[in-house]
KEDREN-98154 format. One line per field, with one value per residue (C-alpha): x, y, z; residue in one letter. Coordinates in nm, 2 decimals. Layout:
x: (X	...);
y: (Y	...);
z: (Z	...);
aa: (A	...);
***
This chain:
x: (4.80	5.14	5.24	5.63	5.71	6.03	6.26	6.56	6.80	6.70	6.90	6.95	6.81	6.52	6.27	6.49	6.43	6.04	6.07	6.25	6.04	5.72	5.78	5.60	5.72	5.84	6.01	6.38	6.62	7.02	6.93	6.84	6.48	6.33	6.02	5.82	5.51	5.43	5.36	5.24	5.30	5.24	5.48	5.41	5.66	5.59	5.26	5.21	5.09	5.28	5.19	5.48	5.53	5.75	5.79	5.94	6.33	6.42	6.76	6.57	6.23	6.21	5.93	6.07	5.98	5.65	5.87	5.99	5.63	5.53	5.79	5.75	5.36	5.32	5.60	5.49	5.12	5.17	5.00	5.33	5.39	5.79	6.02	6.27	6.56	6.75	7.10	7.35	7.69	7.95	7.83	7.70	7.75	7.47	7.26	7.25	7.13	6.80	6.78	6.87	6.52	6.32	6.47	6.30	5.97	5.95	6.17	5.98	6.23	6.52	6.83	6.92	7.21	7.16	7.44	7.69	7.78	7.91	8.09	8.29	8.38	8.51	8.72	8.49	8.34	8.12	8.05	7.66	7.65	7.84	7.65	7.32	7.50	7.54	7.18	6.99	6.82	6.81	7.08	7.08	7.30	7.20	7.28	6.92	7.03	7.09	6.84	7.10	7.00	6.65	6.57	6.76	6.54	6.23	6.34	6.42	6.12	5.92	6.08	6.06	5.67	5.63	5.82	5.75	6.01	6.03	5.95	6.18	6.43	6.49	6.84	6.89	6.98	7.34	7.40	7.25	7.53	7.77	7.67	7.62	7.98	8.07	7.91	8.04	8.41	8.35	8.20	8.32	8.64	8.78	9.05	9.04	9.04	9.15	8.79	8.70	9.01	8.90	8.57	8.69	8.89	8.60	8.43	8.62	8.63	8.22	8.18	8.48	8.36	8.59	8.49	8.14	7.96	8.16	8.15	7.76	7.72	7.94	7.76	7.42	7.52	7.65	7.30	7.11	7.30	7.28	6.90	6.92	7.14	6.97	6.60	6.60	6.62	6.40	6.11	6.18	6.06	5.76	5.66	5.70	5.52	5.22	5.18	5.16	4.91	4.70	4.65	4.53	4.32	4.17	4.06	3.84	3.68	3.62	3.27	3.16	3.03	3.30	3.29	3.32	3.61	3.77	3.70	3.85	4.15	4.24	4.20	4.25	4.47	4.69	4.78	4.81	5.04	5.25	5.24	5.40	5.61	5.79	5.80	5.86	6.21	6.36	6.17	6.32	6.67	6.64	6.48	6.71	7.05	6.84	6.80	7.11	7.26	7.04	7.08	7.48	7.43	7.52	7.25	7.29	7.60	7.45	7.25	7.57	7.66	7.36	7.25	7.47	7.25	6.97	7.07	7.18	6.83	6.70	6.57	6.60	6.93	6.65	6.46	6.70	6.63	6.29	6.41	6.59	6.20	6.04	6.29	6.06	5.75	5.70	5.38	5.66	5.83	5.58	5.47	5.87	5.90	5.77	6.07	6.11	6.05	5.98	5.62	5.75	6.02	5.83	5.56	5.84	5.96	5.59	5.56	5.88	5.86	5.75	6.02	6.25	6.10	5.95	5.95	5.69	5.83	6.13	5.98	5.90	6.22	6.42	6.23	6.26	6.67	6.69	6.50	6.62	7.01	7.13	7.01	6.88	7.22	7.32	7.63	7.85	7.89	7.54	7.43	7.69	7.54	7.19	7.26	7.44	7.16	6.91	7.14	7.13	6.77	6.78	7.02	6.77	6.53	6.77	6.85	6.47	6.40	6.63	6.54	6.15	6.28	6.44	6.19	5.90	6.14	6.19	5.83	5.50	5.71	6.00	6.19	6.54	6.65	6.68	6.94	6.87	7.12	7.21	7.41	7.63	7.58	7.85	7.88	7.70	7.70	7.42	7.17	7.14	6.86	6.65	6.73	6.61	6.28	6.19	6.23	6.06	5.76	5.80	5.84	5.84	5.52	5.35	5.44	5.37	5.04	4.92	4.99	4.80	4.51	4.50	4.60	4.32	4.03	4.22	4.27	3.91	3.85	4.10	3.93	3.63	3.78	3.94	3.67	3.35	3.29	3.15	3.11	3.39	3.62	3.72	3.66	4.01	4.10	3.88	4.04	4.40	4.33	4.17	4.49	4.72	4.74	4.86	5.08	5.32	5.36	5.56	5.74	5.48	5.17	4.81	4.86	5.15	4.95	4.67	4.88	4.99	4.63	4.51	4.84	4.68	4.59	4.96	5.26	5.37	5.06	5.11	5.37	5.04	4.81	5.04	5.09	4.66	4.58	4.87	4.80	4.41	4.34	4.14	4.40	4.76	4.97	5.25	5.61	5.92	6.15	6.21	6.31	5.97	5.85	6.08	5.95	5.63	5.70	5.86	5.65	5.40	5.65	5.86	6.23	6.50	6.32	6.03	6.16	6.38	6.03	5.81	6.11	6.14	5.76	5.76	6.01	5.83	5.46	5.19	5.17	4.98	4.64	4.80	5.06	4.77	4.56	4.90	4.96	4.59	4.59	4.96	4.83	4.50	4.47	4.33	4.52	4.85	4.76	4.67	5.02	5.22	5.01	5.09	5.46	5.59	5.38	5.48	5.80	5.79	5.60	5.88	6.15	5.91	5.88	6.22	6.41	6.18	6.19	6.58	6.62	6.34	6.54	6.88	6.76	6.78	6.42);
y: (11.34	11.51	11.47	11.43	11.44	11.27	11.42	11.39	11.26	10.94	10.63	10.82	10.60	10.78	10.50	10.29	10.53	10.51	10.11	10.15	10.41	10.31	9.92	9.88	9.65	9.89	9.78	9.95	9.92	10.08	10.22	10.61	10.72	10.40	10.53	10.71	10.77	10.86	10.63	10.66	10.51	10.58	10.58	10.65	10.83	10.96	10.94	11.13	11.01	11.08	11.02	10.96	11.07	10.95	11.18	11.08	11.10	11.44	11.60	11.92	12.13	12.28	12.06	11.95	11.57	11.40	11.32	11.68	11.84	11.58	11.65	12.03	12.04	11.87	12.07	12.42	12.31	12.34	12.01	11.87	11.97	11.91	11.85	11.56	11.63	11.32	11.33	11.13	11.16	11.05	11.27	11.56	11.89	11.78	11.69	12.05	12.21	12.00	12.11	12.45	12.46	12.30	12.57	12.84	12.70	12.66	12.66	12.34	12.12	11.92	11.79	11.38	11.30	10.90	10.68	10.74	10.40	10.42	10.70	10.62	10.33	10.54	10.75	11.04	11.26	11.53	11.79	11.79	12.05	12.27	12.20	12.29	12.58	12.73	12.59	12.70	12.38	12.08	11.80	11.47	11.16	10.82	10.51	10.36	10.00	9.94	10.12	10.40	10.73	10.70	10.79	11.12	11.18	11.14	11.37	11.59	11.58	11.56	11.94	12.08	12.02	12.22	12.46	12.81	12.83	13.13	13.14	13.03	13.22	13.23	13.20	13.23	12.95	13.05	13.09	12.76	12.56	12.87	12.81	12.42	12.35	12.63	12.47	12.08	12.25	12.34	12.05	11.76	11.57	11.31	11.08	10.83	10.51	10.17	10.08	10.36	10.35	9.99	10.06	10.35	10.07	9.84	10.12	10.20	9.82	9.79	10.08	10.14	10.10	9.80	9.58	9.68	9.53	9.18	9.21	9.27	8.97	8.74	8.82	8.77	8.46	8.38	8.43	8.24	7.94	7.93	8.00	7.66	7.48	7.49	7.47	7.08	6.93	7.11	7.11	6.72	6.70	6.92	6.71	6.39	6.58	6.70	6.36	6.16	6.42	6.43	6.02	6.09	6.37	6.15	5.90	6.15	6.33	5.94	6.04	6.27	6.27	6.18	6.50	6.74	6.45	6.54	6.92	6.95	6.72	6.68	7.09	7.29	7.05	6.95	7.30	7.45	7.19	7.22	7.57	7.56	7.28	7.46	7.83	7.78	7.69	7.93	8.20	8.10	8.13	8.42	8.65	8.67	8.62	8.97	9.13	9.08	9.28	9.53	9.57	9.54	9.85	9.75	9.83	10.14	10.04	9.86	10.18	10.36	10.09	10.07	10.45	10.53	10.27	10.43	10.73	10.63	10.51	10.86	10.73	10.77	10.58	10.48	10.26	9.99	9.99	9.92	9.65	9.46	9.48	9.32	9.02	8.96	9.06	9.29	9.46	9.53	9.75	9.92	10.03	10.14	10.34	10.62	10.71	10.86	11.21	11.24	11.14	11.05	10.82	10.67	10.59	10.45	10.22	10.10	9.96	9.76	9.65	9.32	9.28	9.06	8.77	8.75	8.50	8.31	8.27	8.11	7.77	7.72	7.88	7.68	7.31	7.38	7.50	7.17	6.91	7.06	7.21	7.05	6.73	6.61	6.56	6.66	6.80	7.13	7.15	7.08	7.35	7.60	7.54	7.60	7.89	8.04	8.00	8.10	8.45	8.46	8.49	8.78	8.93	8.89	9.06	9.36	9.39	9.38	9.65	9.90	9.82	9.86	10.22	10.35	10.27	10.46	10.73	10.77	10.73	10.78	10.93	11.14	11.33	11.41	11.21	11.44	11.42	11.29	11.28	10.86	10.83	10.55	10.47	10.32	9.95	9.80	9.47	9.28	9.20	8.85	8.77	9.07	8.99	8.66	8.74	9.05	8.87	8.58	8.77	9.11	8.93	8.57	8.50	8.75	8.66	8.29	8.37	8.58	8.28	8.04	8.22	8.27	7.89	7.72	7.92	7.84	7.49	7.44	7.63	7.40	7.07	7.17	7.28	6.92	6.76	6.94	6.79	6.91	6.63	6.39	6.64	6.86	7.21	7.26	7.06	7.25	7.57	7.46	7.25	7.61	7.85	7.55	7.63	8.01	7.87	7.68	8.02	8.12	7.77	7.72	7.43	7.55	7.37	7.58	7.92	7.85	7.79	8.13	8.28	8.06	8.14	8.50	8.54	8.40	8.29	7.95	7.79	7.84	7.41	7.30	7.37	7.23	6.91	6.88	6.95	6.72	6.41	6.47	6.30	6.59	6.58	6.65	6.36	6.35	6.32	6.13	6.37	6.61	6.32	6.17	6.54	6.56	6.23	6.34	6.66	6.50	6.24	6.53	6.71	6.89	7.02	7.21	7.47	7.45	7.48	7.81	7.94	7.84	8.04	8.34	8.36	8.26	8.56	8.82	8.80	8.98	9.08	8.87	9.01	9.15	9.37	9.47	9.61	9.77	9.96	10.06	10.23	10.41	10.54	10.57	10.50	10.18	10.32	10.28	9.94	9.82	9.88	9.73	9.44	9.46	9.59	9.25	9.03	9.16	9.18	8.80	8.69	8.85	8.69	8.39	8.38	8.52	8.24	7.95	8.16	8.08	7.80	7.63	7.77	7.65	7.28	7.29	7.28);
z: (14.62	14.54	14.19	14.11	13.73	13.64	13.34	13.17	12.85	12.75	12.89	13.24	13.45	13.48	13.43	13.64	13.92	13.85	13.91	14.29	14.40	14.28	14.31	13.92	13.69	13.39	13.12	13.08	12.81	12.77	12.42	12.37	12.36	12.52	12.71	12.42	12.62	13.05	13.27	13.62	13.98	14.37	14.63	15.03	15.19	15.57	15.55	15.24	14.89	14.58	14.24	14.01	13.63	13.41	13.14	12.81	12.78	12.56	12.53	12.48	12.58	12.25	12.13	11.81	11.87	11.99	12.33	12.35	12.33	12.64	12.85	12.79	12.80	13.12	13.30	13.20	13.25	13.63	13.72	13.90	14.25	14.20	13.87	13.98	13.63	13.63	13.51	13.42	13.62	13.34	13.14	13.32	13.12	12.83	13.08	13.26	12.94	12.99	13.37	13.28	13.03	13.33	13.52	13.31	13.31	13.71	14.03	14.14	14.08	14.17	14.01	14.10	13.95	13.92	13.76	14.06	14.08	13.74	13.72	14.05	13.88	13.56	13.77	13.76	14.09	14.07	14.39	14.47	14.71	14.45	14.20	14.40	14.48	14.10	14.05	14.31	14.36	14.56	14.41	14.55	14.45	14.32	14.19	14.06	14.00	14.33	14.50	14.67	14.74	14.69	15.08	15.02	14.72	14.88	15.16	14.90	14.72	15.00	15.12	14.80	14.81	15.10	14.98	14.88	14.56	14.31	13.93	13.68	13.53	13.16	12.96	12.63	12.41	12.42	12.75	12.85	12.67	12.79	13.17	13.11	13.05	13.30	13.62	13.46	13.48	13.82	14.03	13.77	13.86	13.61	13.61	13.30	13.40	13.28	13.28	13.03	12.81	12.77	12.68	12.43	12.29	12.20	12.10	11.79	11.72	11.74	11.55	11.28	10.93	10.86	11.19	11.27	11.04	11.07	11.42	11.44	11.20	11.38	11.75	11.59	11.46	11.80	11.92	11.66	11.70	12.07	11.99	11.75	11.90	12.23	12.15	11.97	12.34	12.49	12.20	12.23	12.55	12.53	12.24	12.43	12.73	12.54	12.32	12.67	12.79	12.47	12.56	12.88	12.74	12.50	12.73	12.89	12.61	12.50	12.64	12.40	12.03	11.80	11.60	11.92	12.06	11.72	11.74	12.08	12.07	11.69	11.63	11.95	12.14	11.85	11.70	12.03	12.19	11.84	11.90	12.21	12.17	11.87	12.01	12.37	12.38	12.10	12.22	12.55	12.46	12.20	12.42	12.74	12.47	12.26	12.63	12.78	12.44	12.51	12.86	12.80	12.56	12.24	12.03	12.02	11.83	11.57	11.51	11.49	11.22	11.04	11.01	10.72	10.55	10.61	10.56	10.26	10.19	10.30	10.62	10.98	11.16	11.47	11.21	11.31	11.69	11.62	11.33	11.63	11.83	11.56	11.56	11.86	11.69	11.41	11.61	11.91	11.65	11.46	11.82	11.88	11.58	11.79	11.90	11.51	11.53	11.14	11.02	10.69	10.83	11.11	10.85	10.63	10.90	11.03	10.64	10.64	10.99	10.91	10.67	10.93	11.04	11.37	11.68	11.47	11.16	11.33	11.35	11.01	10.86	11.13	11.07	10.70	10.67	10.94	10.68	10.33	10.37	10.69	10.59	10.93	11.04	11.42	11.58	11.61	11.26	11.15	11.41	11.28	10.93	11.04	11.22	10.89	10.71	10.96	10.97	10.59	10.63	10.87	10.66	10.40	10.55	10.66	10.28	10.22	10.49	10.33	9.99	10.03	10.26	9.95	9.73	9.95	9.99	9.61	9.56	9.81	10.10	9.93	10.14	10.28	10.61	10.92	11.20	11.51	11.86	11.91	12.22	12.29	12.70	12.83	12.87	13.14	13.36	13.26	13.56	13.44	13.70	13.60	13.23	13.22	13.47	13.25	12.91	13.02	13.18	12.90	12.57	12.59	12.77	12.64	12.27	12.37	12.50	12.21	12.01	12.19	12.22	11.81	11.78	11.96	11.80	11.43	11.54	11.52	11.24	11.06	11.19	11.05	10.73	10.67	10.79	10.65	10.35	10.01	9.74	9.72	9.94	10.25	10.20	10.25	10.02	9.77	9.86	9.83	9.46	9.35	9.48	9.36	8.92	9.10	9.34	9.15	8.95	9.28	9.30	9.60	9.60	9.68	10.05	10.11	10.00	10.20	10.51	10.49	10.45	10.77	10.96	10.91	11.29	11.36	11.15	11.40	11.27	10.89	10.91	11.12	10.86	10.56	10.80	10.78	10.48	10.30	10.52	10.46	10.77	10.97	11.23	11.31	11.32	11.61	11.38	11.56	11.43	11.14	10.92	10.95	10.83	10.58	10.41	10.42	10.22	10.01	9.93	9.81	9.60	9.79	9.68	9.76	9.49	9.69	10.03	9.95	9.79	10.17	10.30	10.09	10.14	10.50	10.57	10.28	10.30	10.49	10.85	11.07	11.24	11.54	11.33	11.08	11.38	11.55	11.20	11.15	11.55	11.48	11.10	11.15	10.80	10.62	10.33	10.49	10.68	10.28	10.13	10.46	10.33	10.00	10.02	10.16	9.99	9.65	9.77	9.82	9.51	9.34	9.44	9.44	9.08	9.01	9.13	9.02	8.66	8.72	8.85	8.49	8.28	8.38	8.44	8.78	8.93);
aa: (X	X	X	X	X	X	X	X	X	X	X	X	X	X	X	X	X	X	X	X	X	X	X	X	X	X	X	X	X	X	X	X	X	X	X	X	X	X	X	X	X	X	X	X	X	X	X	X	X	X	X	X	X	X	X	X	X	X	X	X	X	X	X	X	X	X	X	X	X	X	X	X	X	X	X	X	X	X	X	X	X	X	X	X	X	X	X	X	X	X	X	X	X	X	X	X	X	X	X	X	X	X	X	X	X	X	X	X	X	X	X	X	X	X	X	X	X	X	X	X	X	X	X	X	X	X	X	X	X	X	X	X	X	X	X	X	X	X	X	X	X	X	X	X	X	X	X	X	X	X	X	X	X	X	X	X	X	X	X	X	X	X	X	X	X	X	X	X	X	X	X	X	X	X	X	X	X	X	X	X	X	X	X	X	X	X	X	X	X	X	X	X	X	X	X	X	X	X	X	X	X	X	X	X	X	X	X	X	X	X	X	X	X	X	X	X	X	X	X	X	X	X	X	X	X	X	X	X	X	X	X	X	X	X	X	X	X	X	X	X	X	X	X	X	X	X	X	X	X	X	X	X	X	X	X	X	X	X	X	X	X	X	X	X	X	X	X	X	X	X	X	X	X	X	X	X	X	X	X	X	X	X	X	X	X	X	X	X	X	X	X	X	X	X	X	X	X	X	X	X	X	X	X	X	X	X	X	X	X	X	X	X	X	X	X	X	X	X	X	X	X	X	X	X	X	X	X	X	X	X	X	X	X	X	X	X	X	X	X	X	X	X	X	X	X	X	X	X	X	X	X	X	X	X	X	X	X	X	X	X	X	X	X	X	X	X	X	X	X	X	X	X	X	X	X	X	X	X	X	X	X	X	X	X	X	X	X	X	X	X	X	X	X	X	X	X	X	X	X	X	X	X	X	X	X	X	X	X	X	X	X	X	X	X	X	X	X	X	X	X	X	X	X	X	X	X	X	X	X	X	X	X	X	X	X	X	X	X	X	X	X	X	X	X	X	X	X	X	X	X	X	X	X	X	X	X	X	X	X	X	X	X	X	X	X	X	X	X	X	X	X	X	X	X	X	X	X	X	X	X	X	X	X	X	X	X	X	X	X	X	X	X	X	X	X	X	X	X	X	X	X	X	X	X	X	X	X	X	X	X	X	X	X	X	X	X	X	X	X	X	X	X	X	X	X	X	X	X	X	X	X	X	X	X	X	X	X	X	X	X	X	X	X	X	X	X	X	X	X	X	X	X	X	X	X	X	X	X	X	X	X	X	X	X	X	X	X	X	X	X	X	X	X	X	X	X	X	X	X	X	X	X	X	X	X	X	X	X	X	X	X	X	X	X	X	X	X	X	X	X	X	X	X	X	X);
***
């Protein structure tokens, strides 16, 4: 089988281009430095096999970076048959110092200059067969989103194989960027059009000290209020769905002994159905709103906004791309801070990643701002005021992230921040279709599925914990009156505590368990609406002191199981995995016990 090996800059296209060819379902994204490790696909083309690699996006060969040493290891190692260097046509003259390194290590390769689409559209044209010319290589033309140009580059890949081709032929660093801009002047053509004036425009407004930041705020707000807003129907219905179906269930499993009757349909039906019911629909509408940001290219302009930040906090600027993955879920982005070349600073950002809360946590921070500050009412202006406070949490936990990344800095991981390259890609059309497929297959599902298989295992385990008896009680009760004298320390209740140590294996069970063990009836009671909750908490001591605590502890505490294990495989240390345990859960208590401290002594508890 041939093997192909696809390079080039991050955000090229390049991965893009594996997708069409190879007909695999790879996740892309319009942010710099994306694909972190190769992957690997097969394509037919005239009869002839091809194996396809594609190589991590680098700006350079020079092996500085974990991507960089890839990339360079697997050309110079001779295994690929042809080098396919995708560049980026609106922005060509960078690229060609990347082609001109793959140039030196062998003369097996080819040049596709993909993005053509786009740069037609920004009044640019660049000369292929001049550029192949100055080269001395194959260049072919392509616009990877909508599948042009890809029958020339098989042609051309499928000559080049064949091919007797000489060795490469060194440059110095020097005359790499010399001859780089020398060939762009040559076969580029530019015209600026309205299309990039306007986007230069928008540019300095996303990114200018005095808007970003507001404008960042007020488009994540956006998004969390559609993501409120929209989700009450819909979890209405699924509750209604799954309560009708839990009567039919019922009548079947009538059959069996009570206590396995209970088992099955009081603890793994219950707390999965919950689970669904309350993470399905948000998830639903927070994914695709996240993806189509992402796919319209502005993320990388919140990192542009948010690196001084972290570098004031001696950190690296990329930390906050992989802070926006683990508003999915926190082991997404301890799995994305490989894209940090520095150990010390992608070790710095695995321990806060789970310092803004997660898909899961949503639910509980969401029912609880719903019940305690927005008083149960409904409308625009109820929704607005949820989704404030819902973004003061995430806010919260952005504050939290750099705080805890200075502190390690100063302390256990001291060091100086190094500089990285962060390109801004131009603007981009959303593919809607594509957006909403991909989330809903990529993140939501998948998320959604990890949950339910932790749910229906704990849902048993918390049956038989409220309905396992030792003396005169449940053994949860037992454990929640002994963690209860500690709890209230925090401003918390031993129910609430021991939530949070089940919800271990995954944060949307941690308001199932409280719902259990407060109504001490070994099951999970169906609720109307969030009023009907809302009595019931407050009927067991619940106030406003008490929901801001479940909150603050809800979006500061320890990562769940998954995120553990994802930590333990990037460090390979138990002694790493230990503090991102401890870091946020101290972090929590903290502010726990600092504001019920407060809020005693002024009266106001």
């Amino acid at each position: 089988m041939n093997r192909v090996a696809l390079a080039g800059n991050p955000n090229v296209g390049k991965s893009t281009l594996f997708n069409a060819l190879t007909g695999l379902r790879q996740h892309t994204g319009n942010w710099a430095g994306k694909t972190v490790a190769t992957a690997r696909g097969e394509y037919t083309f005239q009869g002839e096999d091809y194996q396809l690699i594609d190589l991590p996006g680098t700006y350079s060969l020079a092996a500085h970076s974990q991507e960089e040493a890839v990339a360079r290891d697997y050309i110079e190692s001779g295994q690929a048959d042809a080098v396919v260097v995708v560049c980026d046509a609106t922005c060509l003259e960078r690229n060609l110092i990347l082609v001109l390194q793959v140039l030196e290590l062998t003369g097996r390769a080819l040049v596709c200059v993909n993005l053509m689409d786009e740069a037609k559209r920004l009044g640019i044209e660049v000369d292929l067969t001049a550029l192949s010319r100055r080269l001395g290589v194959p260049v072919v033309g392509a616009a990877g989103a909508r599948q042009d140009g890809l029958d020339a580059l098989k042609e051309a890949v499928a000559a080049l194989v064949k091919s007797d081709v000489p060795a490469g032929v060194a440059h110095s660093p020097a005359e790499r960027v010399t001859l780089a801009e020398r060939y762009a002047a040559q076969v580029v053509r530019s015209q600026e059009a309205g299309r990039l004036r306007r986007q230069r425009r928008v540019d300095r407004l996303l990114t200018a000290k005095s808007t970003g930041i507001p404008l960042m705020l007020l488009l994540f707000g956006l998004v969390v209020w559609l993501t409120v807003a929209g989700a009450n129907l819909p979890s209405a219905l699924l509750t209604e769905l799954f309560a009708r179906l839990g009567g039919v269930l019922e009548g079947w499993l009538s059959v069996l002994p009570g206590w396995l009757s209970g088992l099955l349909m009081d603890g793994v039906y219950r707390v999965t159905a919950w689970v669904v019911a309350v993470m399905l629909p948000p998830m639903a509408i927070f994914f695709p709103l996240f993806t189509l940001l992402e796919d319209l290219g502005y993320l990388p302009r919140v990192a542009f906004v948010m690196d001084h930040a972290f570098q004031k906090c001696r950190t690296c600027g990329k930390q906050c791309l992989t802070m926006c993955m683990s508003l999915g879920c926190n082991a997404c982005g301890v799995t994305g801070c490989r894209i940090i070349d520095s150990p010390r600073e992608r070790l710095i950002a695995i321990l806060t990643s789970s310092l803004v809360p997660c898909n899961g946590k949503f639910p509980t921070l969401i029912a609880l701002i719903t019940i305690f500050f927005v008083g149960g009412r409904t409308g625009l202006l109820a929704s607005l005021e949820g989704a404030a406070l819902l973004l003061g949490t995430l806010v919260l936990g952005v504050a939290g992230t750099l705080a805890c990344s200075r502190l390690l800095s100063a302390t256990v991981l001291k060091g100086m921040p190094s500089s990285f390259a962060l390109e801004l890609p131009p603007f981009r059309r959303p593919r809607v279709g594509q957006v909403i497929v991909r989330s809903m297959l990529d993140r939501t599902l998948f998320v959604l599925g990890r949950a339910v298989s932790v749910a229906a295992p704990a849902g048993a385990v918390i049956w038989l914990m409220a309905n396992v008896t030792v003396g005169d009680a449940s053994l949860l009760a037992h454990c929640t009156g002994f963690l209860d004298p500690f709890a209230r320390l925090f401003g918390l209740d031993g129910v609430i505590l021991m939530a949070f140590i089940l919800g271990w294996p995954a944060n949307e069970i941690v308001l199932p368990v409280m719902l259990m063990a407060y109504l001490a009836t070994g099951s999970l009671v169906e609720f109307d609406d969030l009023s009907a909750l809302g009595q019931l908490l407050s009927q067991h001591g619940w106030t406003w002191l008490t929901a801001c605590c479940t909150m603050l502890f809800s979006l500061f505490h320890w990562p769940c199981s998954t995120t553990c294990l994802t930590i333990c495989k990037e460090t390979g240390s138990v002694k790493w995995t230990a503090l991102s345990v401890l870091l946020p859960t101290a972090l929590g208590l903290g502010l726990c016990l600092c504001l019920t401290a407060a809020a005693r002594l002024l009266g106001i508890a």
